[in-house]
C-alpha positions, 0 to 999 in steps of 0.5 A: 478452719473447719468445714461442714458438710453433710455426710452424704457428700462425703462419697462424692468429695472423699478425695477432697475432704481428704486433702482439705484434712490431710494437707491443709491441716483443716478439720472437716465435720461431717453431719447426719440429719443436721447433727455432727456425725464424723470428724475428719483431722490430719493424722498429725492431729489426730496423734496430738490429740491422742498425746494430750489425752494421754498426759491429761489422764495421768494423775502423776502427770497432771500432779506435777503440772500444778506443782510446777504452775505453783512454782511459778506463781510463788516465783520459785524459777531456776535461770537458764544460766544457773540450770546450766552450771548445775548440769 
């Protein structure tokens, strides 16, 4: 869940945003003139994030996603028990 408010409530509930964030996992926008200006996440998030952009900014990566998503719409799977016979 997200909750916005504006920035200069920030001073007065840092504490609480900080919580609501950190602890309770929601994000809080905070606005300046109406318009989002600063985002607050939990640090787990946040790293989340941080690893998504990581994998999607890799070519190799991103390559060998599609090929696998291609492999599973042309139905080319391995069963777990024959992955495990081969390990």
């Amino acid at each position: 869940m997200e909750m916005i408010a504006p920035v200069t409530e920030a001073k007065r509930k840092l504490l609480e945003f900080a919580r609501q964030a950190g602890e309770l996992g929601e994000t809080v926008m905070l606005t300046r003139r109406g318009k989002p200006y600063v985002v607050m996440m939990s640090a787990a998030e946040y790293e989340s994030i941080q690893e998504t952009l990581e994998i999607l900014s890799d070519p190799e990566a991103m390559s060998s996603l599609e090929k696998s998503k291609e492999d599973i719409q042309a139905g080319r799977l391995v069963g777990w028990k024959d992955l495990k016979n081969e390990l």
